[in-house]
The first five atom37 places (N, CA, C, CB, O) and aatype in JSON, in Angstrom:
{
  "aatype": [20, 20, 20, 20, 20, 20, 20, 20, 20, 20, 20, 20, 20, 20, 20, 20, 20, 20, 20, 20, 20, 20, 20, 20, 20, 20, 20, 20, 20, 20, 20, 20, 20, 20, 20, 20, 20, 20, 20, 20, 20, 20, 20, 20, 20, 20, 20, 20, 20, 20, 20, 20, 20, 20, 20, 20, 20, 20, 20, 20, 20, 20, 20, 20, 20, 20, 20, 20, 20, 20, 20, 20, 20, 20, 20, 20, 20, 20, 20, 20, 20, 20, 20, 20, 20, 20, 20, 20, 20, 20, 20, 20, 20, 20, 20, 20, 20, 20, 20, 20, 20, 20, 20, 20, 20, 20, 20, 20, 20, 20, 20, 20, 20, 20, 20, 20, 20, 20, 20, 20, 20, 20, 20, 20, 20, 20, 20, 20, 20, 20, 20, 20, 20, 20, 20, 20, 20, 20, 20],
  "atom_mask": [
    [1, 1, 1, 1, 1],
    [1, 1, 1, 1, 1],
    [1, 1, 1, 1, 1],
    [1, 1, 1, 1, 1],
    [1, 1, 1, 1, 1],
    [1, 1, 1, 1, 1],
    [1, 1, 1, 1, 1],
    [1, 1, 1, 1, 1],
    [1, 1, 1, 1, 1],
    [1, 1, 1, 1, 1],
    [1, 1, 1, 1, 1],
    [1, 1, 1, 1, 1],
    [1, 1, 1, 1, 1],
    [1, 1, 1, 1, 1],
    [1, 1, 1, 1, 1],
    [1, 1, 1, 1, 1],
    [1, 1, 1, 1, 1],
    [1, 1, 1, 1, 1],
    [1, 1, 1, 1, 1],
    [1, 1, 1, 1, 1],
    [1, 1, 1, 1, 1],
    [1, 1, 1, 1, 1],
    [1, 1, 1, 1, 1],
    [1, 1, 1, 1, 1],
    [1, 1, 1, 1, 1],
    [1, 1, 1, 1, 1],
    [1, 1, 1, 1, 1],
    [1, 1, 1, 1, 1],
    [1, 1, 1, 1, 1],
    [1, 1, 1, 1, 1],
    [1, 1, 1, 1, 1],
    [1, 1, 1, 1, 1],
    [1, 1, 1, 1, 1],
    [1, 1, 1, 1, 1],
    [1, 1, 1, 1, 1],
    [1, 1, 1, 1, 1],
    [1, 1, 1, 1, 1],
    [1, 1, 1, 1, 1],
    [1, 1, 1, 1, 1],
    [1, 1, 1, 1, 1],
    [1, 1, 1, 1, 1],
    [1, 1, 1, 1, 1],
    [1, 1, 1, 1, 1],
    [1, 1, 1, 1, 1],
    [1, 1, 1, 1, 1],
    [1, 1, 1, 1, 1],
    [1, 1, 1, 1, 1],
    [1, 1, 1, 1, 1],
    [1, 1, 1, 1, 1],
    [1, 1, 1, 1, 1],
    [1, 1, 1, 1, 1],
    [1, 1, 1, 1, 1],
    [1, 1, 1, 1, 1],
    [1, 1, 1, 1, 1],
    [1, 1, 1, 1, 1],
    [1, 1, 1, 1, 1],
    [1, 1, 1, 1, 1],
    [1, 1, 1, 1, 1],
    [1, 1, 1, 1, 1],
    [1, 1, 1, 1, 1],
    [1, 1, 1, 1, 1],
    [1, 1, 1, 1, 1],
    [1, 1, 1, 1, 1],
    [1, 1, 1, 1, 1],
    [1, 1, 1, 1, 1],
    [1, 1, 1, 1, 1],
    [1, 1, 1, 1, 1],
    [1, 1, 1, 1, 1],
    [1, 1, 1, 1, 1],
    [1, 1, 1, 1, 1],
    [1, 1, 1, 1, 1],
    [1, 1, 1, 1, 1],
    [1, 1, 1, 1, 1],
    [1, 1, 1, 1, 1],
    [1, 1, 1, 1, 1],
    [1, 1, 1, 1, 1],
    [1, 1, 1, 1, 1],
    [1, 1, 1, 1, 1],
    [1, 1, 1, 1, 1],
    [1, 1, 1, 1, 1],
    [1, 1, 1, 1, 1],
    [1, 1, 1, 1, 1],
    [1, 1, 1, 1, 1],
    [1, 1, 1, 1, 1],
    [1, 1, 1, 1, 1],
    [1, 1, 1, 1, 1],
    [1, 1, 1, 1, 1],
    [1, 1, 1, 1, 1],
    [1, 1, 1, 1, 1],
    [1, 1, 1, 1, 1],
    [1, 1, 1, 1, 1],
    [1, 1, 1, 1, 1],
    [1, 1, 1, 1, 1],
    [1, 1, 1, 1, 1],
    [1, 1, 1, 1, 1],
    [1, 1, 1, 1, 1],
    [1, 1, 1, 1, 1],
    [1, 1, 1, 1, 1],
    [1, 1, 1, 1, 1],
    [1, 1, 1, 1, 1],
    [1, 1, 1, 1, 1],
    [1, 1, 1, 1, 1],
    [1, 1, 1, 1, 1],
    [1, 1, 1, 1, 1],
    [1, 1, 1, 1, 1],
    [1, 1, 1, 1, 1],
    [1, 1, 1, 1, 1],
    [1, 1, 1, 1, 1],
    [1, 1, 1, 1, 1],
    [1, 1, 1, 1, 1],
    [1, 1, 1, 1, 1],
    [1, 1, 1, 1, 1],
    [1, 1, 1, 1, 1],
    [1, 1, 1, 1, 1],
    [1, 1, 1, 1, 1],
    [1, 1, 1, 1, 1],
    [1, 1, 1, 1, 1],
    [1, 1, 1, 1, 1],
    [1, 1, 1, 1, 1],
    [1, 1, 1, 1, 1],
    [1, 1, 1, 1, 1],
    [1, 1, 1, 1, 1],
    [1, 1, 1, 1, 1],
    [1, 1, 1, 1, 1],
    [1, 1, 1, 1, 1],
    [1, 1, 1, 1, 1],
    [1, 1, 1, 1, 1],
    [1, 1, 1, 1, 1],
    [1, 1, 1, 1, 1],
    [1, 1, 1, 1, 1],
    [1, 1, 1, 1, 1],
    [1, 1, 1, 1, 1],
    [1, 1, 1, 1, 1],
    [1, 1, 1, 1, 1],
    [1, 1, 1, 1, 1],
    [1, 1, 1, 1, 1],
    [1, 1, 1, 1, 1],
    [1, 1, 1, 1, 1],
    [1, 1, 1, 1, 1]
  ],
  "atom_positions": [
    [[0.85, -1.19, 0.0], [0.0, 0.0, 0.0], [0.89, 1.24, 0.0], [-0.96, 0.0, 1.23], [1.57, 1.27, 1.03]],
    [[1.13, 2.4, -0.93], [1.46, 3.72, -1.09], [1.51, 4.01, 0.17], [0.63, 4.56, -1.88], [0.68, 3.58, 0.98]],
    [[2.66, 4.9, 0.52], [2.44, 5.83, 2.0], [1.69, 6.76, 1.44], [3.83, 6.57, 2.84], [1.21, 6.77, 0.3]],
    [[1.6, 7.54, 2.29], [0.8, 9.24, 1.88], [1.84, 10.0, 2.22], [-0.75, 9.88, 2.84], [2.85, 9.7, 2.85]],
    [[1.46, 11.14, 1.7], [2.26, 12.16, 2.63], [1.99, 12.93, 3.86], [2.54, 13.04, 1.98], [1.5, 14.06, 3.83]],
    [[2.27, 12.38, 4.81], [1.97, 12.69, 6.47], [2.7, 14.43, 6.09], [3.14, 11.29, 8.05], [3.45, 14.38, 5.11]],
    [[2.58, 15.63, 6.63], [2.76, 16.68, 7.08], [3.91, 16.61, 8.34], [1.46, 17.15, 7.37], [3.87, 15.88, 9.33]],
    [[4.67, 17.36, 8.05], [6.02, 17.52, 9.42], [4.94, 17.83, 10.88], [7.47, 19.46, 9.06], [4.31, 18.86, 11.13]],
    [[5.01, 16.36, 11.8], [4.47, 16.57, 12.89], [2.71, 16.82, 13.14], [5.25, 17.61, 13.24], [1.98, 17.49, 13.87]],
    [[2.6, 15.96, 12.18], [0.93, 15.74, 12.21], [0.24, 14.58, 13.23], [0.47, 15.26, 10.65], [0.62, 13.42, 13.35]],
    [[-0.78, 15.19, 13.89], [-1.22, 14.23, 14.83], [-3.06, 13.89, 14.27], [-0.97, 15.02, 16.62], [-3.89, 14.61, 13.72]],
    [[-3.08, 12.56, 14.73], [-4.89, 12.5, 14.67], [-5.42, 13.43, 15.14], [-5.66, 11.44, 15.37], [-4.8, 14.13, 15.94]],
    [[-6.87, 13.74, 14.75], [-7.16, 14.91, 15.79], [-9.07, 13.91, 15.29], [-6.55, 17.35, 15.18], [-9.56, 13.17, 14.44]],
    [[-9.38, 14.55, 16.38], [-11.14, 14.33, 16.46], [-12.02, 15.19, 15.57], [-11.74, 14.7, 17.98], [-13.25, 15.11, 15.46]],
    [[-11.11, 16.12, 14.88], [-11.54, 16.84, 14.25], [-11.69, 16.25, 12.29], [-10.66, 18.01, 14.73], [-12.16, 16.85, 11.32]],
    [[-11.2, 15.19, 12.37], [-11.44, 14.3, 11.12], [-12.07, 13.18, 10.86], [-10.55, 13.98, 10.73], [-12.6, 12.8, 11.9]],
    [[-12.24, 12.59, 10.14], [-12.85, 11.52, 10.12], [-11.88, 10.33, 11.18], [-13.07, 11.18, 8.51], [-10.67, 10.35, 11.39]],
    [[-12.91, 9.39, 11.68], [-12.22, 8.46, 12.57], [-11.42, 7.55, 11.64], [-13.23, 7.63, 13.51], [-12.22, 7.28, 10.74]],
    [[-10.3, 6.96, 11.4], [-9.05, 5.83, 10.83], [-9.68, 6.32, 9.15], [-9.28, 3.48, 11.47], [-10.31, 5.53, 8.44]],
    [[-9.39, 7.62, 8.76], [-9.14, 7.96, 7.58], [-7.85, 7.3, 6.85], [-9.1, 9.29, 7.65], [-7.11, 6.48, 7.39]],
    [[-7.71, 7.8, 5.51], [-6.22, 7.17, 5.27], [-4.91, 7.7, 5.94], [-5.9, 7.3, 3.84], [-3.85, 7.11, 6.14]],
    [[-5.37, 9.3, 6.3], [-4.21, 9.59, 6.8], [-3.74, 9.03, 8.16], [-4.19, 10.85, 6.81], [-2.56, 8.88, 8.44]],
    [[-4.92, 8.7, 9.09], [-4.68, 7.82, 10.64], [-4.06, 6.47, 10.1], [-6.39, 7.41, 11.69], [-2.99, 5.94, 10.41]],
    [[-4.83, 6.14, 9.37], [-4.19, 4.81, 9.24], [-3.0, 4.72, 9.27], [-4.46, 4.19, 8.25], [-2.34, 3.93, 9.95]],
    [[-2.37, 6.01, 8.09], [-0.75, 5.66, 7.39], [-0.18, 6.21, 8.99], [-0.05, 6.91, 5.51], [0.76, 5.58, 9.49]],
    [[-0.72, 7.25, 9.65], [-0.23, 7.8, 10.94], [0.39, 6.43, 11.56], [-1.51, 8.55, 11.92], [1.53, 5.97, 11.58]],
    [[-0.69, 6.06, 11.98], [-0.57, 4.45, 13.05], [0.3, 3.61, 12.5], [-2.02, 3.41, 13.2], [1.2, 3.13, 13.18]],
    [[0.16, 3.31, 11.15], [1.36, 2.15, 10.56], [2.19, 2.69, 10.23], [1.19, 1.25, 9.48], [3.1, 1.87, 10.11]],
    [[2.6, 3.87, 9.9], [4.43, 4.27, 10.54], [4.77, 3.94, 12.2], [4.77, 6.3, 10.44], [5.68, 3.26, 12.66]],
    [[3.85, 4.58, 12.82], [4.19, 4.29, 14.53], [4.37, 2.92, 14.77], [2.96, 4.73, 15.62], [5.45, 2.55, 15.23]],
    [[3.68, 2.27, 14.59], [3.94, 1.0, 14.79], [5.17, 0.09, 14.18], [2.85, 0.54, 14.46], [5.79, -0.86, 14.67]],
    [[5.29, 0.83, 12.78], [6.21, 0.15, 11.98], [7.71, 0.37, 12.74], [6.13, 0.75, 10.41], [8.44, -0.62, 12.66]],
    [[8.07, 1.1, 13.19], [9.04, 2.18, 14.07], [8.72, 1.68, 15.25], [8.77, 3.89, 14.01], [9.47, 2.33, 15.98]],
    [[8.16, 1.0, 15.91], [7.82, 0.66, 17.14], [8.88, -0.33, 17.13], [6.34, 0.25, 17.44], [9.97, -0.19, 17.69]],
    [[8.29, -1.9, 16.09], [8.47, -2.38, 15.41], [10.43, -3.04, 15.59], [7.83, -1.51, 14.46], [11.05, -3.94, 16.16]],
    [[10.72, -1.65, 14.51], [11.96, -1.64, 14.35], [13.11, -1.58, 15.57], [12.04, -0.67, 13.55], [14.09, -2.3, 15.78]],
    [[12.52, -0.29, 16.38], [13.66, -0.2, 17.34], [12.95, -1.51, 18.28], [13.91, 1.59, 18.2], [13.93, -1.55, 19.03]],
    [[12.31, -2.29, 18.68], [12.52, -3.25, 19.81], [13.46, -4.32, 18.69], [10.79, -3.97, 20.68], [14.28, -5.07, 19.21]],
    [[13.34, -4.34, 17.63], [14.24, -5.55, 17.06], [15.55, -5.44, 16.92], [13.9, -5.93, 15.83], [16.37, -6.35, 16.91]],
    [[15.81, -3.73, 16.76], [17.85, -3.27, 17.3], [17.59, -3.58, 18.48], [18.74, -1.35, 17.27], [18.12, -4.67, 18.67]],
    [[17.19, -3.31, 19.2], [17.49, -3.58, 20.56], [17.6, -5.0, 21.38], [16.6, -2.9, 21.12], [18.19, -5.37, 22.39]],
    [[16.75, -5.57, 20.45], [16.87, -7.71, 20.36], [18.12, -7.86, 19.87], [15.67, -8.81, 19.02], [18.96, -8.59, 20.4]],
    [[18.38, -6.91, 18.42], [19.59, -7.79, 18.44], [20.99, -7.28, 18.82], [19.73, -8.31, 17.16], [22.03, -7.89, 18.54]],
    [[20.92, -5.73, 19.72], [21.85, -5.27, 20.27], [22.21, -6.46, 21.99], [21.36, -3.55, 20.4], [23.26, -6.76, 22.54]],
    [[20.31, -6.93, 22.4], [20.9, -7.75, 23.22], [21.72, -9.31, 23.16], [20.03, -7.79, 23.87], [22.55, -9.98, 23.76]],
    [[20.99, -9.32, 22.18], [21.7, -10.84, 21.32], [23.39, -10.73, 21.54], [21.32, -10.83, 19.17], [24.13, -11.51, 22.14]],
    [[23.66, -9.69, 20.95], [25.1, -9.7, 20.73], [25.71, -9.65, 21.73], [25.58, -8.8, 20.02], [26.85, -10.13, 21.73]],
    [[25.11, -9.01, 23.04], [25.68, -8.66, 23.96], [25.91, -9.98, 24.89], [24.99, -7.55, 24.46], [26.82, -9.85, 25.72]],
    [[25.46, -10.79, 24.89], [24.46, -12.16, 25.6], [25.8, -13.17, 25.04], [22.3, -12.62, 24.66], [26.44, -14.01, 25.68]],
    [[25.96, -12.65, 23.29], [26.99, -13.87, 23.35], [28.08, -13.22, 23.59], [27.17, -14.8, 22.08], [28.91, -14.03, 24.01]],
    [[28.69, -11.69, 23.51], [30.47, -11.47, 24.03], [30.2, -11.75, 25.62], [31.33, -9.44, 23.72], [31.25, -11.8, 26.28]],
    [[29.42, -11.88, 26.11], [28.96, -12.47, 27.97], [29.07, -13.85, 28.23], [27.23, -12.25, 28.48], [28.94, -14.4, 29.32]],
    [[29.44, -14.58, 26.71], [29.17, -16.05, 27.09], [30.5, -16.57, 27.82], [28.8, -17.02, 25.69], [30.55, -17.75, 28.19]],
    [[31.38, -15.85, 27.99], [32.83, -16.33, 28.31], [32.42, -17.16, 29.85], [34.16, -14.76, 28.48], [31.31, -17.11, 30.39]],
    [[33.35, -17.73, 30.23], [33.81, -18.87, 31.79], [34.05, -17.52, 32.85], [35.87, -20.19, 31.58], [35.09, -16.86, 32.85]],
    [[33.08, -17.29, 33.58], [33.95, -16.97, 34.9], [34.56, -17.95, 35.69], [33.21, -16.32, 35.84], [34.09, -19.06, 35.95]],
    [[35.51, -17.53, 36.01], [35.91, -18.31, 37.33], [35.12, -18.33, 38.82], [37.21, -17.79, 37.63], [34.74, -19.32, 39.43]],
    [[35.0, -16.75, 39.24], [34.33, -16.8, 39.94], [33.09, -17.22, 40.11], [34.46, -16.16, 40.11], [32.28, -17.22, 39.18]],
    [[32.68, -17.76, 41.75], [31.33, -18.24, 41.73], [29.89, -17.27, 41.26], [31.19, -18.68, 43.13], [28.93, -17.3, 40.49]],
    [[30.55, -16.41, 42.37], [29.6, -15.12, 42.61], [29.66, -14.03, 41.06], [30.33, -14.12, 44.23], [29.02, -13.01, 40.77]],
    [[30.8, -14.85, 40.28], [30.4, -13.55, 38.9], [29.5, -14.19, 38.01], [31.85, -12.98, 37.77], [28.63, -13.55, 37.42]],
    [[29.74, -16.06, 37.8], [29.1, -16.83, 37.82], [27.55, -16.61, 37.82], [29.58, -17.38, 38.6], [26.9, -16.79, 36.79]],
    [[26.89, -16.18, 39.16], [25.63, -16.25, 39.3], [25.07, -14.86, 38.75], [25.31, -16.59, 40.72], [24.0, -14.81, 38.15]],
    [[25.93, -13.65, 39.02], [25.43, -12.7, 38.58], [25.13, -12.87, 36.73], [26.37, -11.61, 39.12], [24.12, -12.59, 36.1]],
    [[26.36, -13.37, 36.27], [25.69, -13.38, 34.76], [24.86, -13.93, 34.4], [26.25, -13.68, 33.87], [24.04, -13.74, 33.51]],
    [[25.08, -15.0, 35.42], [23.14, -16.13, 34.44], [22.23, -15.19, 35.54], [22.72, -19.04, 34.97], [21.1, -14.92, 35.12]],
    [[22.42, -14.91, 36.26], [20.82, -13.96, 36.67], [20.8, -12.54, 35.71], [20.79, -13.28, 38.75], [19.69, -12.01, 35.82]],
    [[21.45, -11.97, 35.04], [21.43, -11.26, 33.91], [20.82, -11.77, 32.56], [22.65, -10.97, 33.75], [19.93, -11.2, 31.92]],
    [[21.48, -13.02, 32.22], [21.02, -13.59, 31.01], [19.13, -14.39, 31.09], [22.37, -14.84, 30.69], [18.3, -14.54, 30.19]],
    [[19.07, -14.75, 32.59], [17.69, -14.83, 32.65], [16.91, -13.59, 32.14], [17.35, -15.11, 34.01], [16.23, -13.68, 31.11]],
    [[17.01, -12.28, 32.96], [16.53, -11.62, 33.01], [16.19, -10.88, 31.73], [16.96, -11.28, 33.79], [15.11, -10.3, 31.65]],
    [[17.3, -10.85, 30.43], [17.38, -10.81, 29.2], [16.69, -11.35, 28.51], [18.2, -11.02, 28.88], [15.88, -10.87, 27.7]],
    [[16.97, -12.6, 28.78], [15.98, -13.83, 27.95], [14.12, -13.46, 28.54], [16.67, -15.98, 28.71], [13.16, -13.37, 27.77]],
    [[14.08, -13.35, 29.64], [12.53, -12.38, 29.97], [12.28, -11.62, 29.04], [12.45, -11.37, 31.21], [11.43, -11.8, 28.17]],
    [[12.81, -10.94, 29.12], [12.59, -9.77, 28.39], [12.38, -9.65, 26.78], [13.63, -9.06, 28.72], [11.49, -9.05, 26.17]],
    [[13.72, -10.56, 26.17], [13.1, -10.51, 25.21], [11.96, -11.71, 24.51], [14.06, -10.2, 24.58], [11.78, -11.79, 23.3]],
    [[11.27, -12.59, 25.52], [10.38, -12.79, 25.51], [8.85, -12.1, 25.46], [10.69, -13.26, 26.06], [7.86, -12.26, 24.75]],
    [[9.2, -11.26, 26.56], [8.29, -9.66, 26.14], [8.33, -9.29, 25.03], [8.7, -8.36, 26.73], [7.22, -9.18, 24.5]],
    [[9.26, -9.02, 24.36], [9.42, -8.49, 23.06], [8.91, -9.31, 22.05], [10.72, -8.23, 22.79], [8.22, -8.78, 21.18]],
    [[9.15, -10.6, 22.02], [8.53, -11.19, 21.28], [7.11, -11.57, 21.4], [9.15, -11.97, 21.15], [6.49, -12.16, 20.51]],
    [[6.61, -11.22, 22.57], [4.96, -11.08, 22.75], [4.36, -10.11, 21.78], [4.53, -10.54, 24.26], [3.47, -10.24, 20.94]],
    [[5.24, -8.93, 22.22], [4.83, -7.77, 21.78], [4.85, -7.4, 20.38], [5.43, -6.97, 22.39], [3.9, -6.77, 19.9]],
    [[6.0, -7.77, 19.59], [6.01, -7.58, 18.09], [4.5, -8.67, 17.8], [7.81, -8.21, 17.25], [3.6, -8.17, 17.13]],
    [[4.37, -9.73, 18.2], [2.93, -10.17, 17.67], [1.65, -9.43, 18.03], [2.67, -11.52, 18.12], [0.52, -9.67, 17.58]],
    [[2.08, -8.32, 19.07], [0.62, -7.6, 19.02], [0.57, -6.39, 17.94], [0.24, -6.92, 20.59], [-0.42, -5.93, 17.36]],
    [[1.89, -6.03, 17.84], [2.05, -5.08, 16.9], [2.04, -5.32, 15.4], [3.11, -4.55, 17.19], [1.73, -4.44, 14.6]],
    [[2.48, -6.9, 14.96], [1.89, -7.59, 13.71], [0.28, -7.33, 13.71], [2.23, -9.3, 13.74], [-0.43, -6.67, 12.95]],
    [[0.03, -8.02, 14.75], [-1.55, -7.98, 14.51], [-2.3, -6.6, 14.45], [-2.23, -8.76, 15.66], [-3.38, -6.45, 13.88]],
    [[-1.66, -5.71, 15.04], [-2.44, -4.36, 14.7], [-2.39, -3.51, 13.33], [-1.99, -3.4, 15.69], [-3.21, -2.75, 12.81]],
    [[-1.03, -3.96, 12.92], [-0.95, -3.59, 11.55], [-1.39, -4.48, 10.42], [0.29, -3.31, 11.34], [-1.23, -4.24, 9.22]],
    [[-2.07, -5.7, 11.06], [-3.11, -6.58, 10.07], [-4.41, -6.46, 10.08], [-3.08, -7.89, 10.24], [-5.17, -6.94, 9.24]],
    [[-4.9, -5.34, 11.71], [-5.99, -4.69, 11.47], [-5.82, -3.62, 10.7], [-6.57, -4.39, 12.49], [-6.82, -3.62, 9.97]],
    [[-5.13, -2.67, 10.41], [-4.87, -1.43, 9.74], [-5.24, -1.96, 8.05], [-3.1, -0.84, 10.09], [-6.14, -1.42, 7.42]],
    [[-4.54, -2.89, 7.58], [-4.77, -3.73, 6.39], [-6.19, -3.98, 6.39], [-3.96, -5.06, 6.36], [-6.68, -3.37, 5.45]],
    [[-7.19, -4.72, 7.13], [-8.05, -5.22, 6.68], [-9.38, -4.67, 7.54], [-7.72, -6.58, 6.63], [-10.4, -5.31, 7.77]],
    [[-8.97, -2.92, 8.06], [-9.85, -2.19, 8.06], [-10.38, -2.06, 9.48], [-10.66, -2.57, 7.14], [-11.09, -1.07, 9.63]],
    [[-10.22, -2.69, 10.37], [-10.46, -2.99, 11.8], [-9.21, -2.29, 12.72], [-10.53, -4.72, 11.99], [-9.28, -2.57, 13.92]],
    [[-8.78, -1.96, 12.57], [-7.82, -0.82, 13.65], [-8.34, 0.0, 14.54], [-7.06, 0.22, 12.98], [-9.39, -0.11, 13.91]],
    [[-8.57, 0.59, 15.24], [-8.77, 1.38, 15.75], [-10.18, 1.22, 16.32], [-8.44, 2.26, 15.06], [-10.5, 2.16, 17.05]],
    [[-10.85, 0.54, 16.22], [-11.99, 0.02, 16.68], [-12.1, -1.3, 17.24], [-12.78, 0.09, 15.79], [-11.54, -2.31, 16.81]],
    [[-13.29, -1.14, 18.78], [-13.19, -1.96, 19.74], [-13.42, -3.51, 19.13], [-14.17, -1.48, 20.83], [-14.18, -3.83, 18.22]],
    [[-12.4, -4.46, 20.03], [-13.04, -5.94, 19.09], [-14.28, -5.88, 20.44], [-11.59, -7.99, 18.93], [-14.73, -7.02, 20.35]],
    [[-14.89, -5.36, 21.34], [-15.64, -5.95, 22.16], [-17.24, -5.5, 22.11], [-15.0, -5.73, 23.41], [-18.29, -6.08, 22.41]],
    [[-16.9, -4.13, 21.54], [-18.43, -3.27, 21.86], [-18.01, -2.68, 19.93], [-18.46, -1.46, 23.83], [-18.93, -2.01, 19.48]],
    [[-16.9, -2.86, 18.98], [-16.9, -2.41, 17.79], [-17.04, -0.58, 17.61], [-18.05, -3.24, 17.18], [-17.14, -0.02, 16.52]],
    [[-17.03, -0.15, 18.44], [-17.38, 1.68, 18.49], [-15.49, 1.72, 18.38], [-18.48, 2.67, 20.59], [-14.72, 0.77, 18.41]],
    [[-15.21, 3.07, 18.26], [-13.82, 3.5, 17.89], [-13.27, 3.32, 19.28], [-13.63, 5.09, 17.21], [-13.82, 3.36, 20.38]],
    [[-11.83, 3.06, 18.84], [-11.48, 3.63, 20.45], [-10.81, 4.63, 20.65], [-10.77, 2.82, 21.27], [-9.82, 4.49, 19.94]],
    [[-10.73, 5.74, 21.3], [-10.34, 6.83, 21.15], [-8.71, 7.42, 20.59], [-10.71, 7.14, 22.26], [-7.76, 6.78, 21.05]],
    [[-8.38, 8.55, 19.69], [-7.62, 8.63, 19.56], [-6.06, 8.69, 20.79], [-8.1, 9.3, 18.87], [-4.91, 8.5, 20.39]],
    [[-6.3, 8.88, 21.74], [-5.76, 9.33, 23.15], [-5.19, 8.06, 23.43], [-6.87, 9.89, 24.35], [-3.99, 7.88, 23.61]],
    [[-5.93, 7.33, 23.47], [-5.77, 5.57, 23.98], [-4.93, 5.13, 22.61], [-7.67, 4.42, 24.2], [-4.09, 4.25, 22.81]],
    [[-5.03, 5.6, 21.33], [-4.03, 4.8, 20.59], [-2.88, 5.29, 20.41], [-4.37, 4.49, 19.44], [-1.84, 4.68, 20.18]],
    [[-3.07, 6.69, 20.56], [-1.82, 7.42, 21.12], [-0.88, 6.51, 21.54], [-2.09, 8.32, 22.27], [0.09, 6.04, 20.94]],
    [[-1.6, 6.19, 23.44], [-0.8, 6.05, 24.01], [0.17, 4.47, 24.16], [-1.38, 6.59, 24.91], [1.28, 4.06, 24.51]],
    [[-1.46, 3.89, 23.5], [-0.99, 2.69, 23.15], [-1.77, 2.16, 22.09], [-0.93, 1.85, 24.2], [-2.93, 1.75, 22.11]],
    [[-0.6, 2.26, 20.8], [-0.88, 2.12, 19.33], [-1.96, 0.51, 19.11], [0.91, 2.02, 18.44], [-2.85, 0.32, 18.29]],
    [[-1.31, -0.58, 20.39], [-1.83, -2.23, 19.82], [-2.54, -2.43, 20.6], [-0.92, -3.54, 19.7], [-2.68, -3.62, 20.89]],
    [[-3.63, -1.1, 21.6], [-4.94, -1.63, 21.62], [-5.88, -2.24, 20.85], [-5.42, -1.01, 21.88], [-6.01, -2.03, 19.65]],
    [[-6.59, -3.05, 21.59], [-7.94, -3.82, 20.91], [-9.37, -3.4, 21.39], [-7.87, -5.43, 21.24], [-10.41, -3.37, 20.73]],
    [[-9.15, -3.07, 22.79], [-10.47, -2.38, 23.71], [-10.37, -0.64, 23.81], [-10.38, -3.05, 25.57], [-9.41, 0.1, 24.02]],
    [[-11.83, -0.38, 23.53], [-12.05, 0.95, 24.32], [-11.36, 0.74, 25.88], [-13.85, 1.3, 24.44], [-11.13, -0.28, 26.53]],
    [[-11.17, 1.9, 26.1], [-10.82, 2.22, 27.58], [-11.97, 1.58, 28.67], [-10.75, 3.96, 27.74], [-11.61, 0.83, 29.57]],
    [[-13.21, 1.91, 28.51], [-14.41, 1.23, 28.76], [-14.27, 0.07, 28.94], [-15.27, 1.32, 27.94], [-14.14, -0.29, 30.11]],
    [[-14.24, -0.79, 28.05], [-14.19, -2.02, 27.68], [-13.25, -2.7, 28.81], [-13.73, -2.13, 26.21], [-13.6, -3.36, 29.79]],
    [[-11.74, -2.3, 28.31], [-10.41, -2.32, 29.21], [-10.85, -2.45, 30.66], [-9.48, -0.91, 29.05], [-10.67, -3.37, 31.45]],
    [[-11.46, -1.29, 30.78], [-11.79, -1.44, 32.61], [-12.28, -2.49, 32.64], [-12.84, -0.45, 33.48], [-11.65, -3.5, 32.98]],
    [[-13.68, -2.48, 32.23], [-14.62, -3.59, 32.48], [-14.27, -5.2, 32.41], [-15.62, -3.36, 31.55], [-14.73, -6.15, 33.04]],
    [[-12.98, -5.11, 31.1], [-12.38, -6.6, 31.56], [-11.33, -6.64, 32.18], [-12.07, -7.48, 30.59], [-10.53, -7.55, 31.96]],
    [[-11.06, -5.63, 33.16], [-9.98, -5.72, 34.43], [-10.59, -5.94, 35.12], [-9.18, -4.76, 34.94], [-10.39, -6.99, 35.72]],
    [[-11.9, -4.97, 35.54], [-12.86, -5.52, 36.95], [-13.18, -7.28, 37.17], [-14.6, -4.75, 36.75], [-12.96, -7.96, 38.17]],
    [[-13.67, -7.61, 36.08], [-14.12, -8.65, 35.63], [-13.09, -9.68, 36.31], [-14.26, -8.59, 34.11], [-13.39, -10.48, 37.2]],
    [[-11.24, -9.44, 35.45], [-10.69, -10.29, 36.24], [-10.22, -10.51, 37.01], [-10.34, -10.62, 36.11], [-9.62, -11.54, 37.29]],
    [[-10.43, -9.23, 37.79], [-10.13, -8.86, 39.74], [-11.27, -9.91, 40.22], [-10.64, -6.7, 40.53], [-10.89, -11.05, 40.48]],
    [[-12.67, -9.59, 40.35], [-13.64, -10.58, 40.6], [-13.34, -11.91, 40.93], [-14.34, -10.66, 39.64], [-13.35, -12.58, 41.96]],
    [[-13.1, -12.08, 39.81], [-12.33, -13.73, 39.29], [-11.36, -14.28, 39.86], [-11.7, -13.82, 37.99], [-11.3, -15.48, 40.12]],
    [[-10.38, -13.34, 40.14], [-9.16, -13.55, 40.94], [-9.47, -14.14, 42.21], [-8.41, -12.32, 41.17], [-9.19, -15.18, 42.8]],
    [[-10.24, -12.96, 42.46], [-10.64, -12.97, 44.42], [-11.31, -14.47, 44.65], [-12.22, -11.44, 45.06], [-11.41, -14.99, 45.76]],
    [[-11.72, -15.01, 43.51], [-12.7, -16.43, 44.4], [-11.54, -17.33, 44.28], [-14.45, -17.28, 43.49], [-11.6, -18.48, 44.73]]
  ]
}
């Protein structure tokens, strides 16, 4: 799909149509760029993970590096959660469903995608299935 031409420092505004072409192309640069820098940063840790692979001798340097390399490997487990939410939001952007709730289908506000581009719920929604699994928790 063609980019458009986004304007130097253009934001959604409520004042346009809701996931026009220009939101769209807005959101799938952000995301695309989202995207990118967690995958330098995968593979800035990658690299780093193997010049770390060396023998300590010591015990105690020993434990500190594998409790580092756990903590890495967490993480970029996160990351790899996360690039699949960010695939999937830019496969709603494709096939027209972005920006709108999968629960109640109404938009979800520009503010909320702002802040977080690979929502799926209104804010509404969001609460309501947090309450829901506090409830749930408690029994």
């Amino acid at each position: 799909m063609p980019e458009i031409e986004l304007e130097e420092g253009y934001r959604p505004s409520e004042d346009e149509p809701f996931m026009n072409e220009r939101q769209r192309d807005y959101f799938r640069r952000k995301l695309t760029a989202w995207k990118e820098e967690i995958l330098r940063e995968s593979r800035e840790t990658l690299a780093a993970l193997q010049n770390e692979s060396e023998n300590h001798p010591d015990i105690a340097d020993r434990a500190s590096s594998e409790t580092d390399r756990a903590i890495e490997l967490r993480a970029r487990d996160r990351q790899r959660k996360l690039i699949a939410k960010i695939d999937a939001a830019l496969q709603r952007i494709e096939d027209g469903t972005y920006g709108y709730c999968e629960e109640t289908g109404e938009p979800i506000s520009l503010r909320r995608l702002e802040a977080r581009p690979i929502a799926t719920l209104s804010l509404e929604a969001q609460e309501r299935h947090e309450r829901n699994e506090r409830v749930y928790r408690d029994d």
